[in-house]
N, C-alpha and C positions, 0 to 999 in steps of 0.2 A: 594419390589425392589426400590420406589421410596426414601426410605430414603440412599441409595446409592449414588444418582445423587448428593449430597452434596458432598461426596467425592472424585469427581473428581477434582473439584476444591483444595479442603482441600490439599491434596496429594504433588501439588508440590507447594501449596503457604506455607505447611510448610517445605518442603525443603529449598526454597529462605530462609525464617525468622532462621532458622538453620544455614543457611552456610553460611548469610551474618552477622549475629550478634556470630557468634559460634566463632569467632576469629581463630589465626593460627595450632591454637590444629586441626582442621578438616583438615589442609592442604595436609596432607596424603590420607587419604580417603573421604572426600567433593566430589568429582567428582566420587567417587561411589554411595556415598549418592544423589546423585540430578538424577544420573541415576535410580537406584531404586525406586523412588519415582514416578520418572518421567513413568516407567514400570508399576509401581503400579496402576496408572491413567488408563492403557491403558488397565489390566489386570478386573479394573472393568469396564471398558468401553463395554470389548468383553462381559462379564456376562451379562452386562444389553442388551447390543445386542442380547446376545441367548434367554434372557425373553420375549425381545420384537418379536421377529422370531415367538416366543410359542403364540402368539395371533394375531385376526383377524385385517385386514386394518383399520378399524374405531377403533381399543381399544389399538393401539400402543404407546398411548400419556400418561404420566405421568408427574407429578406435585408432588414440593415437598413446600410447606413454612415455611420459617424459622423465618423469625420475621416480624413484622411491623414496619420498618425503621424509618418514619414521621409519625405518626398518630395522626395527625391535623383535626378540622373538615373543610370538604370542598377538605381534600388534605389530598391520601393516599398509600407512596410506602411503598411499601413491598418487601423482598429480598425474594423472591421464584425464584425456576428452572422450566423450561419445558422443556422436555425433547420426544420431537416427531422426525419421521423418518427425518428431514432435519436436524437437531439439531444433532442427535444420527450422519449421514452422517460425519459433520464436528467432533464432539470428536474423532470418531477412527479416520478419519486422521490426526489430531491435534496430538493426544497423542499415534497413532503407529508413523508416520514420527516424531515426535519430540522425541520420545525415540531412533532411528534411531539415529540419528543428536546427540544425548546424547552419545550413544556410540562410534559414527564417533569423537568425540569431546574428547574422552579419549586419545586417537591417536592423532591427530593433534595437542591438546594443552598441551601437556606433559611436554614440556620443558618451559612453561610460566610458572611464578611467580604466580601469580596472578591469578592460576586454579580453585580456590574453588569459590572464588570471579564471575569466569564468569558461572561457573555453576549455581552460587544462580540465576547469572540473565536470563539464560537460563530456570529455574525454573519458576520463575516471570513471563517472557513471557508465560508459557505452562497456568500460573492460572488465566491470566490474557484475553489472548485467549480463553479458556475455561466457563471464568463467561462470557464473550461477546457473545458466542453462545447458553448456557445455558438458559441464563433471561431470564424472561417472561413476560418482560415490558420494555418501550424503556427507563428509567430512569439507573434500574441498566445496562442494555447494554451499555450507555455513561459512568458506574463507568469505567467496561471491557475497552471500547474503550480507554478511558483515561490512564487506566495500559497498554494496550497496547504499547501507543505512549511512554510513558513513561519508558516500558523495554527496547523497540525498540531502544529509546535515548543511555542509558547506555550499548546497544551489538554495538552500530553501532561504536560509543565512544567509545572503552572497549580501544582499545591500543589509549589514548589519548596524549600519549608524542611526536604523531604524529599528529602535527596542521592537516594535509587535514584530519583525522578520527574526530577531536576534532570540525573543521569545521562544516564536512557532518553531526555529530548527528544534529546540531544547526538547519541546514539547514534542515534535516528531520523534528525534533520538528517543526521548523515555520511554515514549508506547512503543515504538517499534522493541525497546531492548525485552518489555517484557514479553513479547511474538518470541524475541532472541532465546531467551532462556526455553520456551519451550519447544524450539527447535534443537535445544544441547541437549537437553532431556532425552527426547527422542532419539537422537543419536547414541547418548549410552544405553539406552532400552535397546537398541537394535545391537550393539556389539556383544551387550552379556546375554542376550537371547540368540543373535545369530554366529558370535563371533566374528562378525566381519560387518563394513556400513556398504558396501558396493551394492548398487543397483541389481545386477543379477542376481548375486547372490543371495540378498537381503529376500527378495520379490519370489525369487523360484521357492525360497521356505517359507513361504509364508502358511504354505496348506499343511505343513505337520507343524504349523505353530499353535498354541492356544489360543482362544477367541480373548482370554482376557486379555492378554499379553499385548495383541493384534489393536484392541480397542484403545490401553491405554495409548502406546506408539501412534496412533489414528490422531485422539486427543490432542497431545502434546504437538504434533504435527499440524492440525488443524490451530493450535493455536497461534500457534509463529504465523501462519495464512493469516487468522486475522488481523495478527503486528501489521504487515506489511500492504495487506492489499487492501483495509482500512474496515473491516468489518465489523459488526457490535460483537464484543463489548470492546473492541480495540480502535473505533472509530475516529475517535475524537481530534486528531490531530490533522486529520486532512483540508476541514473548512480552512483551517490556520494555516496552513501550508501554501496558501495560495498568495502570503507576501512575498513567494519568491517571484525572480522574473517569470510573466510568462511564458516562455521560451518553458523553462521548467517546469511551469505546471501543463504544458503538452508534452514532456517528454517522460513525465516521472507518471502524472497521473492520469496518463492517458493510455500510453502504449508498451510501457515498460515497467517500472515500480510496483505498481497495484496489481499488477498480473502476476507476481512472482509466486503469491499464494495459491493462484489458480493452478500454476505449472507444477506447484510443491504438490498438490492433493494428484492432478492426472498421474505425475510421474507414479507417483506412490499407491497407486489404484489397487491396485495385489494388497495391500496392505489395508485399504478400506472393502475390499469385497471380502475379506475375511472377516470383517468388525461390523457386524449390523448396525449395532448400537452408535460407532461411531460415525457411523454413514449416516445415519439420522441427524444426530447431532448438525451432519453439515449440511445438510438439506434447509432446518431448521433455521441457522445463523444466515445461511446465503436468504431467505426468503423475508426474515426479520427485515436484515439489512436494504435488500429491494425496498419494501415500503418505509423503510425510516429513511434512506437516503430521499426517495422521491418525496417524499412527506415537506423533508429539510428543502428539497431545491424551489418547492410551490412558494416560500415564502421570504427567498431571499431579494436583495434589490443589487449586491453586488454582483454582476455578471461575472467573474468569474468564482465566486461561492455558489453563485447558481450551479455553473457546469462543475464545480467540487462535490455536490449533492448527486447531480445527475452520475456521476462517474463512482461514487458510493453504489446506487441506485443498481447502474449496469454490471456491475462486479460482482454484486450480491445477483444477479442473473446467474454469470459465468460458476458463483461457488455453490448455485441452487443446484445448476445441469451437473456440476462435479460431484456431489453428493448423491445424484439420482445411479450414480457405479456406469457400467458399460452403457446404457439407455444413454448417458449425457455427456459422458466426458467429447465425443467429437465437436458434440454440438457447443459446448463450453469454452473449447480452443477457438473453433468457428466464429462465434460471436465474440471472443476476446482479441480476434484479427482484423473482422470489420468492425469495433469499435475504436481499434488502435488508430485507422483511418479516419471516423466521422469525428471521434473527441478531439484526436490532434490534429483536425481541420478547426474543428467548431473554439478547440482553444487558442490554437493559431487566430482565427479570428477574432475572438475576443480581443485578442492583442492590437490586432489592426485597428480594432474601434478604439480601445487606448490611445494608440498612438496618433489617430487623426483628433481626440478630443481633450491631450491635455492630460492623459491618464487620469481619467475620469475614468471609476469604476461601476456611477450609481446610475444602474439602467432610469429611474425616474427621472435622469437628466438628461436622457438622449431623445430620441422619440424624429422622424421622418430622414434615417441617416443616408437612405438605400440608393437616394440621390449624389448624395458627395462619398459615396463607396460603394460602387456597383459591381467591381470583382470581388470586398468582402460580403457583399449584401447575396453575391449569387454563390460562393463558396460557400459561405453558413448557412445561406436556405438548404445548399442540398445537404449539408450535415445534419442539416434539421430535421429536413425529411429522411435522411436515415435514420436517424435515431428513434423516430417516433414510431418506424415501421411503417411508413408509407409503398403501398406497392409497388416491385420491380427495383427498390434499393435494397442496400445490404440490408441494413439491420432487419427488414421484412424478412429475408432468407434464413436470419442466423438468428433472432428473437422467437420467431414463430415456432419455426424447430423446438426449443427448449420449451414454451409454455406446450406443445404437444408432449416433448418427452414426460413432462409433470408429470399431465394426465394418465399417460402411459404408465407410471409407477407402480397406477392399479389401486384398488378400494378405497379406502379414505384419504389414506393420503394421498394418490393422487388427485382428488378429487379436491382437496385444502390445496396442494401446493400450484396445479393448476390454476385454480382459481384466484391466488397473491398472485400467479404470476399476470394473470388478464388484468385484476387490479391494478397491478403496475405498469401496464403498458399504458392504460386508461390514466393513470397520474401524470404519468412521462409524456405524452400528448401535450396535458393542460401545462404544466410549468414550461415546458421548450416554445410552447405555441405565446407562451407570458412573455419570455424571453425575445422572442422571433418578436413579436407586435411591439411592445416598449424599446427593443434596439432600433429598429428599422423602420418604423410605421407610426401613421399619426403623427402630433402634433411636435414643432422642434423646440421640446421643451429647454434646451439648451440657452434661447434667446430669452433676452428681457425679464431674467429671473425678478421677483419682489425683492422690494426690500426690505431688510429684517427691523423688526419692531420691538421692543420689549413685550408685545402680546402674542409674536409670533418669532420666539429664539430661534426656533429650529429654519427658518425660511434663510436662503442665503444672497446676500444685499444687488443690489441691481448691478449692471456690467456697468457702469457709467461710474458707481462709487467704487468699484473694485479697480477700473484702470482697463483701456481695451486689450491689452494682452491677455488678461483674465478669461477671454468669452472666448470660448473654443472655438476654430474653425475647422472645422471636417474636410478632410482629402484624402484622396486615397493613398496608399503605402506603398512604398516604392518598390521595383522586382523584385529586389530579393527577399523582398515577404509576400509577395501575392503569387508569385511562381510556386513556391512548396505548398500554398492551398489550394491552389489548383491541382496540383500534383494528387494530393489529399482529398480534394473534392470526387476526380475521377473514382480514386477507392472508393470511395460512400458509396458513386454510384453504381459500379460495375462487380466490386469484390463478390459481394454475397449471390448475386448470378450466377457467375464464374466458376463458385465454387460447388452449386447445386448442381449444376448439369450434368447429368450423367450419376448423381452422388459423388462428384471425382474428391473432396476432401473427404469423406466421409472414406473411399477406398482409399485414399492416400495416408489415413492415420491410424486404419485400421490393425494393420501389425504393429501396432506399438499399444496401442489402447482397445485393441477390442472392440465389436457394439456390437449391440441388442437393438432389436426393433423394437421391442416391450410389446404388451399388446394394448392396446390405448381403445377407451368406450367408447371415444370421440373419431372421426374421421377427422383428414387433415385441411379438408372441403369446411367441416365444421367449426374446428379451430379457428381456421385463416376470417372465416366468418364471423366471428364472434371476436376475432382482434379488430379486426374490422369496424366491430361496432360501436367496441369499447373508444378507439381512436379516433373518430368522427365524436363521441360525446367529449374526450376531454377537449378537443381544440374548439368544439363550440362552446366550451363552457369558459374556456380561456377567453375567445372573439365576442364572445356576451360582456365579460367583465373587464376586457382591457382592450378590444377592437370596437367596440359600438359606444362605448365611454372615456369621457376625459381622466389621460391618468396623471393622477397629483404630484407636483414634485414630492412632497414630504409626504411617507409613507401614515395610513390611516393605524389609527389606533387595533383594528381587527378583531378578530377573534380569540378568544382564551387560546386553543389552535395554532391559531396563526403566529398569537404573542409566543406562545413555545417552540414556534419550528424557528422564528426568528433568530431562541436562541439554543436551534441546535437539539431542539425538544429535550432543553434541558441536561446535557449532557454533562457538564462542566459541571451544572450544579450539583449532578448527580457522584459524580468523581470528584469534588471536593469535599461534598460530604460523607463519603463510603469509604475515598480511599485518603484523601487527604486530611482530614479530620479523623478518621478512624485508623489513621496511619498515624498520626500523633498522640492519640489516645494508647495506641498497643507502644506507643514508643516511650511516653510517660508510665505507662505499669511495668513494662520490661525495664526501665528505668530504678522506677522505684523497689521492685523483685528484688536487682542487681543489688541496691542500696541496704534494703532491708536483710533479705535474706541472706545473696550468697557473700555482699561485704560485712552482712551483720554476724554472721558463722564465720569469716576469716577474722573479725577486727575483737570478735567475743574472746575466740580461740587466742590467737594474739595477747589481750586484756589479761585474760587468766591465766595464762603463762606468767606474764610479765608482775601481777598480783603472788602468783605462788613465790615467785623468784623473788617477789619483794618483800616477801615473809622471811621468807627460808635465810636470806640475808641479813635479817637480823640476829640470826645464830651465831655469824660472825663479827663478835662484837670485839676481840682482839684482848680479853682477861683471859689470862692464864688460867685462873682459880674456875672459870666457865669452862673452859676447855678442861680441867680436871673435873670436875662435877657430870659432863657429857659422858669424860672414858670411864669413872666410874658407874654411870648408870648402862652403859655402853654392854661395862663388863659384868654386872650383876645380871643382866637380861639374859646375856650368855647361859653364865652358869646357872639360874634358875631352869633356864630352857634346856639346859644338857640336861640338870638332874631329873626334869619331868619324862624325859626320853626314858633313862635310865628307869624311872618307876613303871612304865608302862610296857 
């Protein structure tokens, strides 16, 4: 079986090389081919899952190698796969929700030019995703990581004749490169500390390794996490991300992409249960990030920036449980599998409402849709209700878990991080519930828009002056997008059940990751209680403010709050002014240093050479009678100097 695990990979990295080099002859059917391929992956994925089911908790783990990369003495990678129950966890959801998303993508992108072309790179990403979870050494992980960022660029980019898309790739690649650098880091800290990057190896030294050592490699590691899976202070590119199709923003920032950082910290857990300090640290970023993202999604009106917020929001969950060491990491994969489910339902969806309204993105303009889309209106409720932790859905089994693990932590901090995490469930209620009422409910703000005034710029001009093509008409999207959200809706509701019964994921992840119970002040009677409570207030407080009132096409002026979650609480301004601006500033004194000092000491240097030499050459003035006068002073210095020898 083990020589299988090659072909998951194999599979859609030759679809991409197919339908990116296959030229316009594939244009007809390329988007069937990258779907197939893409199934194909997922088809050996389930085979090696049934193999592995067939044997005991210790003998689950396979290994495959394929060549020796570098084999230098002193220095040795190799391009092998390992393929254990945390690994095997991420492939089916990688390559069933990305065949998902492949089919959703037949549908939605049918009428682009340029269909085979995004297929190959929807391919790209799934091989490229795949070798990252696969390796079994943190060397080829960074190839993975790097194709990553690298697909990611070209989907987020795909409709580039639109600067803000051509923009946000750029903007993603940068943040992500600088996650990248401190993923290289980390890797040379582990070779001159371990001499080797391979998983076992690295992981089983870790206990006769120094806590310094342990901490910085944590660091460095945790930072490349937040490149990739969008966390403060690396966040800023995901709101902007969301110019790609959405097709991609379900595949990158739902169930794959943004999780790669969660999977880098579990894998590497041996390495943060030796580093307190770094364990901290990720506690802290994951719990940040929870309430900055929820904070951002309260205040958006583009639906999918909303769900860009919420998926910040949820990931900062997954990197809080990952931080908590063995008490969280199951619970953190857990909820990073039914969320792969509810987001890439609920972003699927968002698309559907796209595409029945004209790709209209501003929820203020939709408003009673649930009638003209009733398979999206009942696939996003139930993602809705997952997400919010509504009982008997996933995210109630796999969210609850984690804000008890908090607790569990023990003393104060559990007691603080608990407590962000109730916070946020309570935010996540009120914004999805903002979401859920302005899509679906109330009034069909869509009709009979005003017309704009010079007293009201912002208002946009009636359908009658715009022309009837203009006014949206809402209907529902055709199979091959309402099938994958249905598909996706059952996960919301069944996954996180499935997975509690019996604790069967919690025993199924165990030999790889470890747990702890912790010991928690709280019972889990009290917890489930108290999420409870908090999620009944945010949806009422949502239903007060945007279910029992009229809500305005053109957003209200708000809150000082509100004006800053608007943009991003400020993010942008904050990174242009710290790094952009203070990135200019160190680049005008290292400029001027440059200038000053080290070309001022080469051109001084230089100068005064060139000055002596321009002395000294007037000695050669070409009179004989000079040149006698020299040999004679020449030859007097001599002999004065001999004779003084002489007398002394």
């Amino acid at each position: 079986m083990e020589n299988l695990i090659a072909l998951l990979v194999a599979a859609p990295l030759l679809g991409a090389a197919v339908l990116l080099c296959g030229g316009r002859a594939l244009d007809r059917a390329g988007h069937w081919l990258g779907t197939l391929l893409a199934a194909a992956s997922f088809v050996i994925a389930v085979v090696l899952f049934s193999d592995m089911l067939g044997k005991g908790a210790e003998d689950r783990s396979l290994s495959q190698h394929l060549f020796s990369w570098i084999p230098v003495e002193g220095f040795q990678a190799d391009v092998a796969f390992q393929l254990d129950q945390l690994s095997m966890t991420f492939v089916l959801l990688i390559s069933g929700v990305g065949t998902l998303i492949h089919i959703y993508s037949i549908g939605y992108m049918e009428h682009d030019e340029r269909r085979r072309r995004f297929f190959g790179y929807l391919n790209l990403f799934l091989a490229a995703m795949l070798l990252l979870v696969l390796a079994d050494n943190y060397l080829l992980l960074y190839v993975g990581w790097e194709g990553v960022g690298l697909a990611s660029y070209l989907l987020i980019g795909f409709w580039q004749h639109k600067p803000s898309a051509a923009t946000a790739a750029k903007k993603a690649f940068l943040v992500n490169r600088v996650g990248d650098v401190g993923l290289s880091i980390a890797i040379m800290l582990m070779f001159t500390t371990f001499g080797t990057f391979a998983f076992g190896p690295v992981l089983e030294a870790t206990g006769d390794t120094s806590e310094g050592k342990l901490t910085a490699i944590g660091l460095m590691l945790l930072l490349a996490a937040c490149g990739k899976s969008a966390q403060v202070p690396l966040q800023s590119w995901l709101g902007d991300a969301m110019e790609g199709p959405t097709p991609v923003s379900a595949l990158i920032h739902a169930a794959t992409m943004v999780t790669a950082g969660v999977y880098l910290i579990v894998r590497s857990g041996a390495i943060f249960n030796g580093a307190p300090d770094a364990q901290l640290v990720v506690t802290v970023v994951g719990a940040v990030t929870l309430l900055f993202g929820a904070i951002v999604g309260c205040a958006k009106d583009d639906i999918k920036k909303a769900l860009a917020g919420s998926t910040m929001s949820q990931i900062g969950y997954m990197i809080l449980a990952a931080g908590l060491g063995p008490i969280g990491y199951v619970f953190a994969i857990m909820h990073l599998v039914t969320h792969g489910f509810f987001k890439a339902g609920l972003f699927l969806g968002a698309g559907s409402v796209m595409h029945g309204m004209n790709d209209e993105v501003d929820m203020r303009k939709y408003g009673g849709l649930r009638k003209y889309m009733p398979v999206t209106f009942a696939t996003f409720g139930l993602g809705y209700l997952a997400i919010i932790g509504f009982p008997g859905l996933s995210g109630f089994f796999s969210k609850d878990k984690i804000i008890e693990a908090a607790f569990a932590k023990g003393g104060t901090e559990g007691w603080i991080l608990g407590s962000v995490a109730l916070l946020g469930a309570a935010i996540t209620a009120y914004y999805m519930t903002r979401v859920m009422i302005m899509t679906f409910f109330g009034e069909e703000r869509w009709r009979n828009r005003p017309t704009a005034s010079p007293a009201q710029p912002d208002v946009e001009p009636a359908a009658e002056t715009r022309g009837a093509h203009d006014e949206p008409h809402p209907h529902e999207s055709p199979k091959s997008m309402t099938i994958p959200m249905i598909v996706l809706a059952f996960g919301s509701v069944f996954a996180g059940g499935f997975f509690s019964i019996g604790d069967r994921f919690t025993h199924w992840l165990e030999p790889v990751t470890q747990h702890d119970h912790g010991d928690s002040p709280l019972s889990a009677a009290t917890v489930t209680g108290a999420t409870m409570v908090v999620l009944v207030i945010g949806v009422a407080l949502a239903y007060v403010q945007y279910g029992r009132r009229p809500v305005p096409v053109t957003a209200p002026r708000g809150s000082v709050l509100t004006r800053a979650a608007r943009r991003d609480l400020l993010q942008d301004d904050f990174n242009h002014v710290v790094l952009v601006r203070g990135g200019e500033h160190l680049t005008r004194s290292l400029v001027y240093v440059d200038h000053t000092l080290v070309d001022g000491v080469v051109n001084g240097t230089a100068a005064s050479v060139g000055g002596l030499s321009g002395r000294l050459r007037k000695l050669q003035n070409g009179y004989a009678r000079s040149y006698a006068v020299s040999m004679f002073g020449g030859a007097a210095v001599l002999i004065a100097a001999t004779l003084l020898m002489r007398a002394v």
